[in-house]
N, C-alpha and C positions, 0 to 999 in steps of 0.2 A: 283498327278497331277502337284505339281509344280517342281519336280524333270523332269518330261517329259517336261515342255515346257520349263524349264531353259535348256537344253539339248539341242543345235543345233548342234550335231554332224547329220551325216546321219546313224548313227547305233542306235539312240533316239528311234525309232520304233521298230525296234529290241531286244533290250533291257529288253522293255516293254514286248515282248512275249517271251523271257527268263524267265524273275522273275514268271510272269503269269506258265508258265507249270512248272516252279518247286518248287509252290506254292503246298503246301499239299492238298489247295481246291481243286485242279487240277484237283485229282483222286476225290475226294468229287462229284463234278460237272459231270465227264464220270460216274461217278457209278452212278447217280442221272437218267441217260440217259439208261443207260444199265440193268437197274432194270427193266422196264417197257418190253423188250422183257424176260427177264427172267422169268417174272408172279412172284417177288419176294415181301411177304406180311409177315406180322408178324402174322399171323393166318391161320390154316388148311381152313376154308370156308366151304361153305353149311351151312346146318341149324344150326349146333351147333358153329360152329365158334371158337374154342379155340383156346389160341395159342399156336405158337408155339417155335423156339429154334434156327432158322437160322441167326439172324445177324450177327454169325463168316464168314459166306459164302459170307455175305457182305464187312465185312472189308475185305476179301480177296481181291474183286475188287476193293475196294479204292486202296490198297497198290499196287495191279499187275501195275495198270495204274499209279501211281507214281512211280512207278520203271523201269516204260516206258520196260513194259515185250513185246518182240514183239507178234505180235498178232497171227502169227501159235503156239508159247506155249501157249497163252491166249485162243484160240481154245479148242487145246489138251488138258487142262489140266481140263477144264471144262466137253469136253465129255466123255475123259477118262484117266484121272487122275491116278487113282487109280488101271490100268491095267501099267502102265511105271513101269522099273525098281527098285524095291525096295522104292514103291514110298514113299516120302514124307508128312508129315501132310498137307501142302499146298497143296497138291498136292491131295491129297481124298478131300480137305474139298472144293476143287476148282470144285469136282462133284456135289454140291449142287445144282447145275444150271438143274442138271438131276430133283430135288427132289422137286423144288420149286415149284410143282403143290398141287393143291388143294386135301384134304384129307378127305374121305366121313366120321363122325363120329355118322350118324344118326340112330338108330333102324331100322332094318327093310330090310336092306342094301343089297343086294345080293353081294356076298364075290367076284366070280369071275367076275363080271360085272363091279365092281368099280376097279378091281387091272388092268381088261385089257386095263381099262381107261385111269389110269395115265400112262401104256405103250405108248397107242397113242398122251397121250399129248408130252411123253417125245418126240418121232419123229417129230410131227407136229412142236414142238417151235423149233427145231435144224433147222427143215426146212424154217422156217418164218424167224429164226435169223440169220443163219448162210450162208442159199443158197439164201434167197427170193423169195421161192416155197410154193404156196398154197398145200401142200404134205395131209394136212387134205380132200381133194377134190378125194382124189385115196384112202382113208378104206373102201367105199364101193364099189367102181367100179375105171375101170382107169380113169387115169385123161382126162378128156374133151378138151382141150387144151394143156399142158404141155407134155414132153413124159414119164413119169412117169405111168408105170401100177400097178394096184392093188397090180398083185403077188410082186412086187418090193416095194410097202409100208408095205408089212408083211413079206421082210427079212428085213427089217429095222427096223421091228418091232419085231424081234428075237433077235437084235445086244442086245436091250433095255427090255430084257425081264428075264434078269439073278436075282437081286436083289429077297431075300429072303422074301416076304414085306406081309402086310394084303390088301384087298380091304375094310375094311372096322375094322374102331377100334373105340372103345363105349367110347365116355368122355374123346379122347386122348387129353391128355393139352403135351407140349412137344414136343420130335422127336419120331419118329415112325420107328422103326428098317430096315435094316438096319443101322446103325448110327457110329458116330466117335467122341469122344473128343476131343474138340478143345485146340490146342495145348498140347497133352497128356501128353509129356514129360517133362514140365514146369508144369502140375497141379501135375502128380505122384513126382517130387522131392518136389515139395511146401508139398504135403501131408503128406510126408518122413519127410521132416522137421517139422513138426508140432507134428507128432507121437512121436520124439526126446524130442521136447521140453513141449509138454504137454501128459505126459503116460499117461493119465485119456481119455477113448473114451469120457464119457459125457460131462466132460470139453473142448475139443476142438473140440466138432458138432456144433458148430455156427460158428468157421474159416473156418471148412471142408465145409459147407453150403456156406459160403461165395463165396470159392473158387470154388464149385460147379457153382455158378451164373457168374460166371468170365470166366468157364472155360466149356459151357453145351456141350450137345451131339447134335451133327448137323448131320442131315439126308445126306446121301450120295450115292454113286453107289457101290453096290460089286455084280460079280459074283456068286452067290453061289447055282445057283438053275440050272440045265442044261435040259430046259422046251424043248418039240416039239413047233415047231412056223405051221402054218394053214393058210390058206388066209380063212377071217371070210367075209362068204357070206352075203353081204351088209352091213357087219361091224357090226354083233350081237355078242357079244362076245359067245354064244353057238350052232352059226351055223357054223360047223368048215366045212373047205372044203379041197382042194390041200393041201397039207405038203410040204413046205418050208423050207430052209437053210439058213442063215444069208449072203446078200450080198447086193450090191449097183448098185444105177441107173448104164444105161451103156451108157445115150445119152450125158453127159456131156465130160467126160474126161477118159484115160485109166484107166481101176478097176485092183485091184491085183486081182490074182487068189489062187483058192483054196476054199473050202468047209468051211471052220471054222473063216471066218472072224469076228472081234470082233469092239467095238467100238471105239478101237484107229487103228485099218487100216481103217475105217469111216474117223473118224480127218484126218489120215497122208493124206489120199485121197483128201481131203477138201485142206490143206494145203500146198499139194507138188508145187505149183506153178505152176500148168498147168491148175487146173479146173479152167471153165468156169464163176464160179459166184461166189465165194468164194470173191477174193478182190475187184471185182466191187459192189456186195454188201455192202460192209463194205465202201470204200472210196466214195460210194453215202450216203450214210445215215450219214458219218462224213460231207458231202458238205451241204445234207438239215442242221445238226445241222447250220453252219455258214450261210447260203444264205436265208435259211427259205423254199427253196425248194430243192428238188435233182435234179443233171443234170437230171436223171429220175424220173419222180413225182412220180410217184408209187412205193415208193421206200418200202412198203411194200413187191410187185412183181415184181420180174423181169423175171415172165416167160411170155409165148406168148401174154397173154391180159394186160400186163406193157403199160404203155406210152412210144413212143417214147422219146431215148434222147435229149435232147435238144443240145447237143455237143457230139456225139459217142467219136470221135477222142480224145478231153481232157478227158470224162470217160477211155478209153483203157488205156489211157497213163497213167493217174492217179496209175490204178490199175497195170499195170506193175511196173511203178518208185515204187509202195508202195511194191511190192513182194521181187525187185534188193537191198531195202535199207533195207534189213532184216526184211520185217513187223513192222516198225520200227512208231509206231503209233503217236511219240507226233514229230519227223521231218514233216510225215504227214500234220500234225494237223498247224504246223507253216511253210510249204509250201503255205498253203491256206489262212491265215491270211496276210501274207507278200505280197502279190501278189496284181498288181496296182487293179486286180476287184473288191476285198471282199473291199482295202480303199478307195474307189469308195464313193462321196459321198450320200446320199440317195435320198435329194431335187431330188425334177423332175416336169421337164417341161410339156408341153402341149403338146407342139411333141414327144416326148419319151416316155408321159404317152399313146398317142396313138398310137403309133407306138410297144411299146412293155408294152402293158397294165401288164402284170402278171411278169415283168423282167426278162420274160425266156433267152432273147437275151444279158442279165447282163448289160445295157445300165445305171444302179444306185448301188451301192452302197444296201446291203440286209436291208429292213425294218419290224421288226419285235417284237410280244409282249413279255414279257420276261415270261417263262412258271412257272406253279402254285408256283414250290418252290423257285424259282430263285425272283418272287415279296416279297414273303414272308420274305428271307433271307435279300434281299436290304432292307427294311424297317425294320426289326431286327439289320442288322447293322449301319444305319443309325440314329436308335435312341441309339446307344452304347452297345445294351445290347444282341447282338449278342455273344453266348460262343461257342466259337473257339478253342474245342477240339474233335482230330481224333477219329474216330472207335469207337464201345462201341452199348450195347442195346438200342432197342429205347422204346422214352417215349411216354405217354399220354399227348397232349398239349390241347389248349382250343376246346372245344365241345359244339353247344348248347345243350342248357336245354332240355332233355325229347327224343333224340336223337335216345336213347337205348331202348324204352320203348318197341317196338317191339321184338327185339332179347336178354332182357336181362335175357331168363330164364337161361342161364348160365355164370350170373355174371353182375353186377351193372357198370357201369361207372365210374372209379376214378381218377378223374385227378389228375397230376403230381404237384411239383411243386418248386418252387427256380428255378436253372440254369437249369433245366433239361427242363423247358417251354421255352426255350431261345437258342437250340440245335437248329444248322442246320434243316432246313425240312427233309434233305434225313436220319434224326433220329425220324422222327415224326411215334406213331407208326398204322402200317395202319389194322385194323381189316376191313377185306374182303369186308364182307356185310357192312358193315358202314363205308367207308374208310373217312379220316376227308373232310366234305364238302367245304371245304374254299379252298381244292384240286381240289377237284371235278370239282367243278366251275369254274377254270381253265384250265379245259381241263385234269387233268392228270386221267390215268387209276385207275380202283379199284384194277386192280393187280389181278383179278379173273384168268386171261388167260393171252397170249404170245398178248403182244401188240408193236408193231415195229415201230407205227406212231398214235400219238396223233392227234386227232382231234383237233381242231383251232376257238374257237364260239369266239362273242363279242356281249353280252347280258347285257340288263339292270339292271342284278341281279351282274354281278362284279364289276360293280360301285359301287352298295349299298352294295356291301362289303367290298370294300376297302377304304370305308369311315368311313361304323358301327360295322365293327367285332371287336371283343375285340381285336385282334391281333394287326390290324391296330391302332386303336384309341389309344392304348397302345405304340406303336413306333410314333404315332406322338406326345403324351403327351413328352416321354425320348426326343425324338427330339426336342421339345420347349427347354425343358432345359439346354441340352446341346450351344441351341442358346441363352439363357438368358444369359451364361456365354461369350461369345463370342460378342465385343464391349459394347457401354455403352447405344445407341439410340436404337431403337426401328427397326429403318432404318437399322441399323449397323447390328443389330442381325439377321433379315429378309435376307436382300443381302449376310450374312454367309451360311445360309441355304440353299437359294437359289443353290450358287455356290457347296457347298457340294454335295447336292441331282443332279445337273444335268452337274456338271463339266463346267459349265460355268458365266458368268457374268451376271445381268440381265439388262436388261435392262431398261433408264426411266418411260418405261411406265410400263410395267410389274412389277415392284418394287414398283409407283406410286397405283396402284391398289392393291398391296399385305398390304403395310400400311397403306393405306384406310381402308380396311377390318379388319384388327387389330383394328384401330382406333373405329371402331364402335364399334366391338369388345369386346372389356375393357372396355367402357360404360355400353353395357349390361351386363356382369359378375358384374359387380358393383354393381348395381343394383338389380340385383338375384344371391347373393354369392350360394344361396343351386344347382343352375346348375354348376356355376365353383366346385363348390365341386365333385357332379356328375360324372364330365368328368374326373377331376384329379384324378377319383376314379377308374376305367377302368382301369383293369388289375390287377396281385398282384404288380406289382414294385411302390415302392410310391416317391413322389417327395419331398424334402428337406421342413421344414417347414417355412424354414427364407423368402423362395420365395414368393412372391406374388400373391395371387392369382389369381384375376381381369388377372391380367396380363399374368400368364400362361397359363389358360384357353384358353383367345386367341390370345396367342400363338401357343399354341395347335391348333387350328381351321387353322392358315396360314401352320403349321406343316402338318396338315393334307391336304390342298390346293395342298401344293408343294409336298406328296409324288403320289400326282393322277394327278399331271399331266403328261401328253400326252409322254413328249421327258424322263419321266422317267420311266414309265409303258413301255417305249418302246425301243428296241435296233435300 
């Protein structure tokens, strides 16, 4: 902060969204966003819930997005990867996106009823994510609206039908075949080398293990099964009807020809730069992220029953400049940020508020709350103890008590702990049916299915959370501390924090009010040491013992004041 406002050049601003995208959080942040339409979860789901083996599939998307991969390969390589020439580890393990659905593990199962399932999941999310076509609306009849018919949801549903795979596997913990090594080539020399250096199999099965954990098998896309496809009358997976060939809508944009099309003449079609919703999809859903809405609100749909644009004209152009500048995602991304709208301030008046109540007419500056993981993480780094390392599996963070008791006939709840509680959210790990509530309650999905647009609540249940969860009370405790060290008053310490937590100065009264409240404060800790004890005891991270109690205590309390309020809970 103080480098930008010492900074009066006219490129200050600039600058700042340089360092910002080529910041590793960068991709942290897009992946955090992109997970949610992928239905991407660290657990198969349904009744048994185990997990699974996909967070290589994850750091793929961090990485691609810092590598500012343009996004017709970020497409392609997702839908199909693993049909390109000679393809790549990146490049299968980038079809995980096909895999990320839910996997039935329950007795009782009918085999081809759950394999035809994950077929039509796979269509319906490419369609949510990639076109912004309700395409799950045409498996049993045509589409009501859109022009998408039946028969054209089950050649799509051909393209997606090769995989060698189960509808249903008993107690699967793991990946479920087809599968790939993540990064194969690097575990098989690692293992070469280990065979070298310790000849004894018995002796080196705990590196081998090791390296197993570091290196597992991720679910992916292969051909390997060359099935008849059927338009399934009303969508029963064993009412089979007309016999179909693998092919694509034809209301949008010119289709290749031929009989045997696959999932990457799917992509190249998506991507060739002429269909219709490919990038206005994409450059509306990156405007809701920054604006809080998309020039299309319904940025879920953009087919016939979508909301009108709010600006057609900037949508068109948006989506063409994004096709001309080679898909070129993070120019994108700091075209829109740069622009006098998005630094538009947010304050508004009475005329404005009336005049364009919902900001569709962009008359302010976007205001908006920051979503489940992005609160979590600011208050992780804010009280210091945020660990600021890329990629890697995720952990079990805090969980209330008794949580599990319902679903834990296959396995107890064990939380994590050291740095591994102190991991970005977008590492937190999410079992399906139980996804961590302190999420939840933010709005964010379970991850059960393809979700393109979180819903947006402000309930009296996030306040009492973001005052009593462990998570919080535990980052405003590191947060007292760090302000104990920071001047010598009481005054001193508070006005640190303040400007910390909300990039600005406070003001007399508002500071007037914060040490007041200290003030009182540190009487009553005083006076009931077993409460300050209490509070400084919330979480595993413990606090220095030379500190003060009374004092840190509330500290803690004004720590906790300033991480809820309003201009910080808030973009």
């Amino acid at each position: 902060m103080e480098t930008f406002l010492s900074d009066e050049s006219e490129e200050g601003y600039g600058k700042v969204v340089d360092r910002l995208l080529a910041s590793p959080r960068y991709g942290e942040r897009m992946a955090a966003w992109w997970l949610d339409g992928a239905r991407y979860g660290d657990s198969h789901g349904y009744d048994n819930d185990l997990e699974n083996a996909q967070w290589p599939w994850r750091n793929w998307v961090i990485e691609s997005f810092n590598s500012n991969q343009p996004y017709d390969q970020f497409v392609t390589w997702q839908l199909a990867g693993d049909l390109l020439p000679d393809a790549s580890d990146d490049q299968i393990v980038a079809t995980g996106f096909n895999r990320n659905h839910r996997i039935q593990t329950e007795g009782g199962a009918i085999e081809e009823e759950w394999r035809t399932e994950y077929v039509m999941d796979r269509v319906e999310t490419m369609g949510s994510v990639f076109l912004g076509l309700t395409l799950s609306c045409a498996r049993c009849h045509d589409h009501k609206y859109d022009p998408i018919s039946q028969k054209e949801f089950y050649q799509l549903f051909a393209m997606f039908d090769g995989p060698d795979e189960k509808g249903f596997i008993n107690n699967l913990r793991g990946s479920a075949e087809p599968r790939h090594r993540y990064r194969q080539s690097e575990f098989e020399a690692a293992v070469k080398k280990l065979e070298t250096e310790i000849p004894d199999a018995k002796a080196r099965g705990g590196k081998v293990k090791e390296l197993e954990a570091r290196h597992p098998h991720v679910m992916v896309m292969r051909d390997e099964v060359d099935r008849k496809a059927f338009v399934l009358k009303r969508g029963q997976y064993d009412s089979k009807g007309e016999e179909v060939l693998p092919g694509l809508p034809q209301a949008f944009s010119p289709t290749p020809e031929g009989d045997n099309l696959t999932r990457l003449d799917l992509a190249q079609w998506m991507v060739d730069g002429e269909h219709s919703l490919t990038a206005r999809v994409f450059v509306n859903r990156i405007w809701e992220q920054f604006f809080g809405t998309g020039i299309v609100k319904s940025s879920e749909n953009l087919g016939r029953q979508s909301d009108w644009p709010s600006h057609p004209e900037l949508l068109d152009w948006l989506a063409v400049d994004f096709v001309e500048s080679g898909w070129d995602i993070k120019g994108l991304l700091k075209l829109m940020v740069m622009s006098r709208t998005y630094r538009q301030s947010a304050v508004v008046d009475e005329e404005r508020l009336r005049r364009d109540p919902e900001n569709r007419l962009l008359s302010r500056g976007p205001r908006t709350r920051l979503q489940a993981e992005m609160l979590r993480d600011q208050a992780l780094f804010l009280s210091g103890l945020l660990v600021e390392r890329l990629g890697g599996p995720s952990w079990w963070v805090y969980q209330p008590a008794g949580l599990w008791l319902e679903v834990e006939k296959r396995g107890t709840f064990v939380q994590d702990h050291g740095e591994k509680l102190y991991r970005r959210s977008l590492y937190s790990r999410i079992r399906r049916t139980v996804a961590p509530p302190s999420m939840l309650l933010f709005d964010m999905p379970s991850r059960e299915m393809c979700t393109v647009k979180r819903t947006l609540t402000n309930t009296p249940l996030q306040a009492l959370a973001l005052m009593n969860e462990v998570t919080y009370v535990e980052a405003a405790k590191k947060f007292a501390e760090r302000m104990m060290t920071k001047g010598g008053t009481p005054t001193e310490r508070i006005a640190w924090g303040f400007r910390c937590a909300t990039s600005r100065v406070a003001d007399g009264e508002e500071l007037d009010i914060l040490v007041k409240g200290y003030e009182r404060r540190v009487e009553h800790y005083r006076k009931n040491g077993k409460a300050a004890e209490d509070l400084l005891g919330q979480g595993e991270s413990k606090v220095p013992g030379y500190l003060p109690k009374p004092e840190m205590a509330a500290l803690t309390t004004v720590a906790n004041v300033i991480l809820n309020l309003d201009e910080v809970i808030n973009k």
